[in-house]
VOGU-3710 file (C-alpha; in Angstrom, 3 decimals, decimal comma):
1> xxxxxxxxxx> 84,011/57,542/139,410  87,738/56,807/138,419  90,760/59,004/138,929  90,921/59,196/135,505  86,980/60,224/134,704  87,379/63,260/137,963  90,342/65,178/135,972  88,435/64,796/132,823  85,705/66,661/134,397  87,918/68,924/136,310
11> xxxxxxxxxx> 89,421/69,806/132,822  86,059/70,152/130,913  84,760/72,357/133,823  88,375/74,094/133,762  87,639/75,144/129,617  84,008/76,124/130,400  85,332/78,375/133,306  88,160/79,550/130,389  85,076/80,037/127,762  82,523/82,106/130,307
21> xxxxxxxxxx> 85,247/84,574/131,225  86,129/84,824/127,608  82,826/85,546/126,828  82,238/88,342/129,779  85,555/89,880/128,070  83,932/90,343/125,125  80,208/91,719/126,708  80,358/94,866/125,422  77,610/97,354/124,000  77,064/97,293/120,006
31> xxxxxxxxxx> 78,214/100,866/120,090  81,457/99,883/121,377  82,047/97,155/118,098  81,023/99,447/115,785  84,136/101,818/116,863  86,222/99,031/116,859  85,033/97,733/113,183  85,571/101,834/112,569  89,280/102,156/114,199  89,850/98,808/112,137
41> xxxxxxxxxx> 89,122/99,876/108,976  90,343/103,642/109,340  93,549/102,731/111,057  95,287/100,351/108,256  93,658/102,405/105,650  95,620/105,513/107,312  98,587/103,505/107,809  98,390/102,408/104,225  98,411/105,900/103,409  101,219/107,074/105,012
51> xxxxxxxxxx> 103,231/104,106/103,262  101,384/105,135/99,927  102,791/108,582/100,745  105,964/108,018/101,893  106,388/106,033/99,264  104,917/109,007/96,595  107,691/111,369/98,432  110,253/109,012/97,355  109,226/108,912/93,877  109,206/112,367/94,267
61> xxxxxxxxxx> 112,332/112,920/95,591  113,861/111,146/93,195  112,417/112,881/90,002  113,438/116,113/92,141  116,821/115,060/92,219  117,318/113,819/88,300  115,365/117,292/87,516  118,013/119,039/89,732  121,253/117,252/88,447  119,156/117,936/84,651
71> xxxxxxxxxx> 119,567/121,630/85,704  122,960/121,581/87,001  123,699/119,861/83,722  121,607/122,488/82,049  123,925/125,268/83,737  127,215/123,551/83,310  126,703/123,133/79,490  125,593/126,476/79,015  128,073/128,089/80,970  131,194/125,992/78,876
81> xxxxxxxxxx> 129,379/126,492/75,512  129,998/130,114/76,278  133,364/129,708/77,231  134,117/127,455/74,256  132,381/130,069/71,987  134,921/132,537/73,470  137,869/130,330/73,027  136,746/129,354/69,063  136,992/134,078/68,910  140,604/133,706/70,506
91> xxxxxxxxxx> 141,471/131,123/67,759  139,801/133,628/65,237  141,462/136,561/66,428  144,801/134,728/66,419  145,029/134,149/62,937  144,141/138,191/62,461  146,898/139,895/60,059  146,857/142,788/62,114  148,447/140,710/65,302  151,135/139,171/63,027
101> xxxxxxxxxx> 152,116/142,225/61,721  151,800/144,524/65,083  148,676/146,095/63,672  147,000/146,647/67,092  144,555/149,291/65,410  143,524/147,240/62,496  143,365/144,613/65,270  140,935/146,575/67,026  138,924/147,623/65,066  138,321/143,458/63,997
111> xxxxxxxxxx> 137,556/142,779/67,868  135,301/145,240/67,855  133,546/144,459/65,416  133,639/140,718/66,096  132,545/140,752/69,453  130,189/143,574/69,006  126,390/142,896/71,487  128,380/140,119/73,419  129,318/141,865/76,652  133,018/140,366/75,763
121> xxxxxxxxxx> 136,161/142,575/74,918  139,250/141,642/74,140  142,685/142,132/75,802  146,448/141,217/74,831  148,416/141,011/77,298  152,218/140,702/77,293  155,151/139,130/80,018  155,150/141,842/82,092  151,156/142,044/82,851  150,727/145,411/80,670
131> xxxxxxxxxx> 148,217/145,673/78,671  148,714/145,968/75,126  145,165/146,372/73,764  141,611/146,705/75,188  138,552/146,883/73,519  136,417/148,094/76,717  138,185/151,396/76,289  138,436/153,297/73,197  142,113/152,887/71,162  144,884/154,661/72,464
141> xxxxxxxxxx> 143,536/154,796/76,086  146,300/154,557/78,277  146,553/151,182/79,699  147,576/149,461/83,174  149,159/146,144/84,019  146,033/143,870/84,223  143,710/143,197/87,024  144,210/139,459/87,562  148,249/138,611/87,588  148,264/135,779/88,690
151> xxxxxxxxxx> 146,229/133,747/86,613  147,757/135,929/83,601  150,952/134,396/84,614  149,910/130,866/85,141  148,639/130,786/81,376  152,032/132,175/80,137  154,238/129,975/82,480  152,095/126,629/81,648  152,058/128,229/78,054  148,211/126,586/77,548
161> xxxxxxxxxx> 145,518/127,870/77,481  142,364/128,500/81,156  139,962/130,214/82,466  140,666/132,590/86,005  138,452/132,913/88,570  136,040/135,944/88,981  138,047/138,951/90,240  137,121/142,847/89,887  138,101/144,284/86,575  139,819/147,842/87,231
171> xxxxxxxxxx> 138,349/149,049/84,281  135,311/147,772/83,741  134,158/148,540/87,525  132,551/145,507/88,275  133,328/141,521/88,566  134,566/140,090/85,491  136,457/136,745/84,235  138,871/135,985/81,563  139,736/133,135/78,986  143,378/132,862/78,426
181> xxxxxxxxxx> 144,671/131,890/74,888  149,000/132,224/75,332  150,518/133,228/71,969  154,443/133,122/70,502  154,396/135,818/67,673  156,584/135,190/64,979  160,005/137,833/66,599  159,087/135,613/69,808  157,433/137,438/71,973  155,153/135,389/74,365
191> xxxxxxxxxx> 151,506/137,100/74,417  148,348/136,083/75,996  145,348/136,719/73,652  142,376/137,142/76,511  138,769/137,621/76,462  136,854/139,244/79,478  133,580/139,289/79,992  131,147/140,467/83,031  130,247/137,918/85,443  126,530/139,330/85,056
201> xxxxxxxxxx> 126,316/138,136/81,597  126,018/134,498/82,585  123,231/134,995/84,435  120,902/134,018/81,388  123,094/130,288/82,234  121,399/130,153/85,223  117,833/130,476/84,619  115,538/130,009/88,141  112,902/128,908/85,486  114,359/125,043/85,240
211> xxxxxxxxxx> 114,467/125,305/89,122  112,229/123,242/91,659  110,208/125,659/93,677  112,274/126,190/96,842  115,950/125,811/95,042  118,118/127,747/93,613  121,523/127,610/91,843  125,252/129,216/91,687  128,088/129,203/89,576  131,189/129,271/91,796
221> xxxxxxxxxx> 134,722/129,787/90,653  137,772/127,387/92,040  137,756/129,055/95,137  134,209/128,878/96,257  133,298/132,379/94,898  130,286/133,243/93,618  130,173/134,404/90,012  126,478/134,549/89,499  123,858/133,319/91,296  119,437/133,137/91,144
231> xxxxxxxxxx> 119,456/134,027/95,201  120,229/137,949/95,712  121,331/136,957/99,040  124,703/135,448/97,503  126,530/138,069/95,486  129,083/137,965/92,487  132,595/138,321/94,040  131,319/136,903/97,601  132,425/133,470/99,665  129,485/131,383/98,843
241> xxxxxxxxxx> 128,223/130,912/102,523  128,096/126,937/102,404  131,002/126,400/103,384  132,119/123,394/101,729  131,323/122,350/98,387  132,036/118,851/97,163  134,605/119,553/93,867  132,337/116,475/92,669  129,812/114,692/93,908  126,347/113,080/92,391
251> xxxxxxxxxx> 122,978/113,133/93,646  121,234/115,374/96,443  124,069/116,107/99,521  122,939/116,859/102,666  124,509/120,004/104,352  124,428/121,949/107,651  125,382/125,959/107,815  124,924/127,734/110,975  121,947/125,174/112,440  120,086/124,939/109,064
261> xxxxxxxxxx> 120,301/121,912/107,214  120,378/122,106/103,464  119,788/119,836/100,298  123,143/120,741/97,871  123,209/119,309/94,178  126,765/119,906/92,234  128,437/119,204/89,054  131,735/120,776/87,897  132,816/121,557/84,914  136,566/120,561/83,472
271> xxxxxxxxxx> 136,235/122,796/80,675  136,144/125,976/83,116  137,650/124,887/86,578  133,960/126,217/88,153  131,337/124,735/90,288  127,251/124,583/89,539  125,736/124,264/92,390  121,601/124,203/93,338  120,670/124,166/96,703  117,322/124,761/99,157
281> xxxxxxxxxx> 116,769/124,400/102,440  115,625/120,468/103,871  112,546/122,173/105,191  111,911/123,697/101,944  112,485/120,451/100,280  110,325/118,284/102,641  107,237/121,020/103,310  105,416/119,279/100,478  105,825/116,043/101,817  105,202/117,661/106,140
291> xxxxxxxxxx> 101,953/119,548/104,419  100,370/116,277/102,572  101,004/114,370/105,862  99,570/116,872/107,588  96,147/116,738/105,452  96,499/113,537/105,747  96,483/112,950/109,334  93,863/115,933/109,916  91,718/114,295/107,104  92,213/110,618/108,599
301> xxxxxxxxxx> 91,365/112,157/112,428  88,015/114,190/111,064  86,957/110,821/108,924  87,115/108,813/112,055  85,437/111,081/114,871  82,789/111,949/111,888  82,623/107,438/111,405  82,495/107,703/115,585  79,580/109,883/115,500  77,879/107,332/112,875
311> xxxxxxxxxx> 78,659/104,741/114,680  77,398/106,289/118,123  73,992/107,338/116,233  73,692/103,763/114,628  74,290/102,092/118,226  71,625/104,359/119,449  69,143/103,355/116,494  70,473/99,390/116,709  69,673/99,801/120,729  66,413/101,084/120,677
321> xxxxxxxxxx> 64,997/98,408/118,132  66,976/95,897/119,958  65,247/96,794/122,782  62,067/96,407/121,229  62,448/93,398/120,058  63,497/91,944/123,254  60,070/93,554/124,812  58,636/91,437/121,828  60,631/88,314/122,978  59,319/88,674/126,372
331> xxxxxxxxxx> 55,658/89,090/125,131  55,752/86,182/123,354  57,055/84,034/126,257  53,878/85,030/127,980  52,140/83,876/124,959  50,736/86,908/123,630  50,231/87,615/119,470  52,673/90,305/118,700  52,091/92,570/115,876  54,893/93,175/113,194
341> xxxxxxxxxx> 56,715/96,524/113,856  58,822/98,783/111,345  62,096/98,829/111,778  65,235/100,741/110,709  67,312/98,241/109,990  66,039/96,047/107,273  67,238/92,694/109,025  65,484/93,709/112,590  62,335/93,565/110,280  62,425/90,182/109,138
351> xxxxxxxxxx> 63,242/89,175/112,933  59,951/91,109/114,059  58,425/89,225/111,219  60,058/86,225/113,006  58,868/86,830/116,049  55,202/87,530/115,037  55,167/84,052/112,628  56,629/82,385/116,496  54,054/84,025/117,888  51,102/82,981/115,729
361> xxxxxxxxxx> 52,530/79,169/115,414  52,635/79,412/119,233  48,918/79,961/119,698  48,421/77,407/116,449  50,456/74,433/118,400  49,201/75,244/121,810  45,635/74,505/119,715  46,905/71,578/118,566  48,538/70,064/121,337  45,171/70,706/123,402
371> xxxxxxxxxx> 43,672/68,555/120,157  45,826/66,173/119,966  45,467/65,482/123,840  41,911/65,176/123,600  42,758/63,002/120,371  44,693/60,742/122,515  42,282/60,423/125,420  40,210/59,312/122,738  42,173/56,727/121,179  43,152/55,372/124,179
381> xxxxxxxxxx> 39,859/54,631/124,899  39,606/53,148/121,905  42,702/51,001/122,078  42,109/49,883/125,509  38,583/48,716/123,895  40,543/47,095/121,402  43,070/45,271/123,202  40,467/44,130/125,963  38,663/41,935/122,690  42,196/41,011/121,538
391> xxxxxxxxxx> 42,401/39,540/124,789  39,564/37,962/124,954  39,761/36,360/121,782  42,690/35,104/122,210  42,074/33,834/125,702  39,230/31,875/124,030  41,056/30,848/121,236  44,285/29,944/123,231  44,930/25,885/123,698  47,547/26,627/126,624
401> xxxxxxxxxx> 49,550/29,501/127,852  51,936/29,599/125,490  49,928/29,437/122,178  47,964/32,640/124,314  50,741/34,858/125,084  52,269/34,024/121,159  48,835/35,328/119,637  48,197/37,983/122,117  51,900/39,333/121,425  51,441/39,410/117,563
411> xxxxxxxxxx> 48,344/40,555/117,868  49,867/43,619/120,200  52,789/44,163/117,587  50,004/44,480/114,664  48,213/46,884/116,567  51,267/48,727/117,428  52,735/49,134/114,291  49,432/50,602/113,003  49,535/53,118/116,191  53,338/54,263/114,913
421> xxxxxxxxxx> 51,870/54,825/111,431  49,373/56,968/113,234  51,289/58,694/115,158  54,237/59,854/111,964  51,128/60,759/110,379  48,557/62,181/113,135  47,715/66,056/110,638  48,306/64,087/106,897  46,432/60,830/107,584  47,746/57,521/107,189
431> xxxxxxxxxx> 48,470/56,272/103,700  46,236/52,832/102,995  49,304/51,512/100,954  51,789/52,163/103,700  49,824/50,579/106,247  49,187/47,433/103,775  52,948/47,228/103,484  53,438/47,845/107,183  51,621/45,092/108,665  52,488/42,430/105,854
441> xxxxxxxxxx> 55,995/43,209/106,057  56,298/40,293/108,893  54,771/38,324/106,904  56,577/38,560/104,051  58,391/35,551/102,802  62,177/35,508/100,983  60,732/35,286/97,691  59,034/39,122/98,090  57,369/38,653/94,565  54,233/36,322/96,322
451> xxxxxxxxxx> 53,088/39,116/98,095  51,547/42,237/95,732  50,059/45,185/97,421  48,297/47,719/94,547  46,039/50,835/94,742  45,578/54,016/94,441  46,892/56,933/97,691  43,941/56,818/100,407  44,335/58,210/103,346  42,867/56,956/106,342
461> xxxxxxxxxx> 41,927/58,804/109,535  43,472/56,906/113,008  41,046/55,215/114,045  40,438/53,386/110,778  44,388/52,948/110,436  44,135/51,013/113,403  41,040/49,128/112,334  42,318/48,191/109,138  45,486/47,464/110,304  44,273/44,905/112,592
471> xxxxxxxxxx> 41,739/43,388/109,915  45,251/43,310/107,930  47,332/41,456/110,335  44,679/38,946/111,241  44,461/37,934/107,112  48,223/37,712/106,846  48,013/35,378/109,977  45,637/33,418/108,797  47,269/32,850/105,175  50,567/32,253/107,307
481> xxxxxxxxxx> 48,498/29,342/108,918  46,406/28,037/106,359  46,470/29,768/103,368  48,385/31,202/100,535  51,643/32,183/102,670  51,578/28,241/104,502  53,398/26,604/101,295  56,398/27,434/99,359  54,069/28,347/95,675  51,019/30,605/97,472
491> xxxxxxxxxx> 50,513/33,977/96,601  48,809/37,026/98,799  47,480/39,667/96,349  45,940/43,174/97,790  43,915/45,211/95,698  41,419/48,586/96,106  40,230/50,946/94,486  38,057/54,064/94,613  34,467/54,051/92,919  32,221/56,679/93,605
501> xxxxxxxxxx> 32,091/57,361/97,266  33,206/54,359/97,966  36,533/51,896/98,503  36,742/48,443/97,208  39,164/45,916/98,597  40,183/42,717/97,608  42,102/40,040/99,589  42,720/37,148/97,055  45,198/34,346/97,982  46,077/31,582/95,243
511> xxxxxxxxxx> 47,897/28,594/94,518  46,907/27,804/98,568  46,537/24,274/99,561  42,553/24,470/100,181  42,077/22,574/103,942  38,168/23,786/104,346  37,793/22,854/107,773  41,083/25,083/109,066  39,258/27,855/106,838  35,645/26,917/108,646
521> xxxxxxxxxx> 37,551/26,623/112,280  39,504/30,115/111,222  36,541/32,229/110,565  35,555/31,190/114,596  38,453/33,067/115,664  39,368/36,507/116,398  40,067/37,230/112,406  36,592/36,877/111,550  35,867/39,140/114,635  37,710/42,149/113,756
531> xxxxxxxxxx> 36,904/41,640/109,610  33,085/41,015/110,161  32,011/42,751/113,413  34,797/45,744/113,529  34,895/46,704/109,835  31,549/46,148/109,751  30,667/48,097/112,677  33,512/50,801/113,014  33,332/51,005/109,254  30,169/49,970/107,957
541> xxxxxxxxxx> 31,884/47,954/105,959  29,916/44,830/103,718  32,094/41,562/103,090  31,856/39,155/100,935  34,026/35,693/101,787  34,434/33,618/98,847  36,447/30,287/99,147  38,298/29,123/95,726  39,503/25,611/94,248  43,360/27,857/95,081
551> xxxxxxxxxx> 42,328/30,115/97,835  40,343/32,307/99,508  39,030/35,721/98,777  37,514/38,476/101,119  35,529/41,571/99,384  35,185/44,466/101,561  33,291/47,109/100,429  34,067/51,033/102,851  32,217/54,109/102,687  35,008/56,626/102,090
561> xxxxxxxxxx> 33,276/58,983/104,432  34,308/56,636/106,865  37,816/56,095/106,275  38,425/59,546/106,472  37,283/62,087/109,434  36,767/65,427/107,761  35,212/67,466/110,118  38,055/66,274/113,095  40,635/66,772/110,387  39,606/70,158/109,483
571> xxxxx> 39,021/71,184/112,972  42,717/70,414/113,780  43,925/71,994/110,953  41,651/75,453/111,408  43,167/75,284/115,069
//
């Protein structure tokens, strides 16, 4: 072997190595691929879920955040349409007679009156902080300077007008703001024309009814006080306890106060100087989103040891029939007839049905090969019969060596085409029209038209296949020699057909060159041997020669009965 041939093989045996250990890698029990096809089909589809949800959170999130900044909104509008509603009463109250002329009563008695069910009273204030008028108290209550200086100042001094921050109204006992309006009356005296109102009334601004579950909101003055608020925790007047809060800032803020982390929304309003704020805790915000994944996992981890448990129980019911079925296998490699069994599984029932069907056609071929060996002890006795008067014949026949071994050969290849045909056809039976076209077929010359083979299907058993075939070759021989098929015009017709129980034949050859004596010294030879002694004798056949001005004709006359073995036929068949 070459160098080149070894490492080939060393190769190939190094892959089949490779492919047997890949193979004892994957020898596992069917329970064990079930839980695998399980784990693959509950594992993406839980993975898919959490990406499903995450991605639902996020949706989520974000309507949470456009509803929160909606409610913010919500608050901040409300809160400066009631601011601007009391700065359109300053403007009212401005143009009152009563102020231009000093009239504080008659004044009075129009605030009163205007801003009667409001929860807002109205205050003028002059330079030095005193308080000129106040509708909380009833007229001619003596009055103090007022509660909030400073931003009473910084409305004078910038001489336009603001809102202060929350502070505690001395009067009114409880947290208040004002709206500034500053005012030059007509001797020039700078005034500022206020309206105060509780810091509880704007608590119908922030309603906890546009909230998010989990959030709530604030309004906070400049300084990061609360004036109202939807948590109880955070009071009016009191440091809101975030500690910083973005002036301005959109979308959801994360925040941490004392360890906690918290989700902050803002908006702030120029109108007022004050902060809206909505806040909840990240926990809070996120439980929704922890609980679903939570289900989700639980849901995913009961689905797949409840799919485990299927799978274990369908291993166990795939096992035992597999089992079964191998106890089946192993029957019918003794050769026993297995009976169909019911199955579970749909699939293991057509193999049982498989198995039986082997089973059966087992027993059936084991009958026929026992037939068919007797068959071809049989035949071989015939054939040896057969070739010992083909030898024979042509021994006697034979002029030298050569012209012996050339007719004995032909004669061999005739009789061994009509053993193939045979042999294809052992169970069916050889068709007459095939073997016609068989044995001629060597004989046939270029122009394929002079040769015409017609009839209807007969089938013949073997050993009339092989007699008949012989009886054929030995014609087409002789018309080779002498007859139709020795010129370049002749033509070989072969004809039969079926009438009654029996089958005519005709062998005509015309347009032949007529030499009587090669016909006379022809009929001497084997040909006449195996048409008038074998057909006659193997077939009872009856012939008829007849010799014409353009050829001869042969007219063979077989009992059906004969042509065909019924009883062996049917024998092989039941067996």
């Amino acid at each position: 072997m070459a160098p080149t041939d070894r490492t080939v093989s060393a190769e190939d045996a190094g892959d089949g190595a490779s492919r047997v250990q890949s193979r004892r890698r994957l020898h596992h029990p069917v329970v064990f691929y079930l839980v695998c096809l399980i784990l693959v089909i509950v594992i993406p589809s839980f993975l898919f879920s959490i990406v499903v949800l995450k991605r639902t959170t996020e949706a989520q999130e974000r309507i949470f955040e456009s509803l929160l900044r909606t409610s913010t909104s919500a608050v901040n509008r409300a809160v400066e349409r009631e601011i601007s509603g009391m700065f359109s009463t300053l403007n009212f109250l401005s143009t009152s007679d009563g102020l231009q002329k000093g009239d504080y009563s008659a004044l009075y008695g129009q605030a009163r009156k205007a801003l009667e069910g409001t929860d807002t009273y109205f205050l003028i204030i002059d330079q030095t902080m005193r308080q000129l008028l106040n509708t909380r108290v009833p007229y001619g209550t003596p009055l103090n300077v007022t509660s909030e200086p400073v931003s009473a100042r910084l409305a004078l001094s910038r001489g336009e007008r603001m809102v202060s921050d929350i502070f505690f109204g001395k009067t009114a006992q409880q947290w208040v703001f004002n709206v500034y309006q500053p005012m030059q009356l007509a001797n020039g005296r700078r005034i500022l024309l206020t309206l105060t109102k509780n810091a509880e009334a704007l608590r119908r601004a922030v309603n906890p009814d546009i909230l998010s579950p989990g959030w709530n909101a604030a309004v906070l003055d400049s300084q990061g006080t609360v004036i109202v608020s939807t948590d109880e925790k955070q009071k009016a007047g009191e440091t809101f306890f975030l500690r910083v809060v973005p002036s301005l800032r959109l979308g959801v803020s994360p925040m941490q106060q004392g360890g906690v982390d918290y989700q902050v929304v803002t908006e702030f309003s120029s109108l007022a100087g004050w902060r809206m704020i909505a806040w909840a805790k990240s926990s809070d915000v996120q439980a929704p989103a922890v609980s679903s994944l939570l289900w989700l996992t639980i849901g995913g981890v009961v689905f797949a040891l409840l799919a485990a448990a299927s799978a274990v129980g369908i291993a166990r019911v795939l096992s035992r029939d597999v089992r079964l079925l191998a106890s089946d296998a192993r029957r019918l490699g003794h050769g026993e007839r297995i009976a169909t069994r019911p199955y579970a599984i749909t699939e293991l029932e057509t193999v049982s049905r498989a198995l039986s069907e082997a089973a059966d056609a087992r027993v059936k071929s084991e009958n026929e090969v026992r037939f068919l060996m007797r068959e071809v002890a049989h035949r071989s006795k015939n054939q040896l019969t057969v070739i010992q008067a083909m030898l024979n014949q042509s021994a006697a026949g034979a002029e030298n060596a050569s012209d012996f071994a050339e007719a004995f050969r032909k004669r061999v290849a005739g009789l061994a085409r009509s053993t193939d045909l045979m042999i294809a056809n052992a169970t069916q039976g050889v068709n007459l029209a095939e073997l016609a076209k068989n044995q001629l077929k060597p004989f046939t010359p270029d122009d394929t038209a002079r040769v015409r083979i017609a009839g209807p299907v007969v089938l013949l058993d073997p050993q009339a296949s092989q007699t008949l075939g012989m009886a054929l070759h030995e014609l087409s021989t002789n018309a080779t020699k002498y007859g139709a098929l020795a010129n370049e015009t002749g033509i070989v017709s072969l004809s039969w057909v079926t009438s009654g129980e029996d089958l005519n034949l005709v062998w005509r050859e015309s347009r032949a060159t007529i030499d009587r004596q090669a016909i006379a010294a022809s009929r001497k030879g084997f040909g006449s041997v195996v048409l008038e002694r074998m057909l006659g004798m193997a077939l009872d056949a009856k012939l008829d020669f007849i010799v014409h001005d353009d050829g001869i004709e042969w007219r063979v006359t077989i009992p059906l009965a004969r042509l065909r073995d019924e009883d062996v036929h049917q024998q092989g068949a039941a067996e």
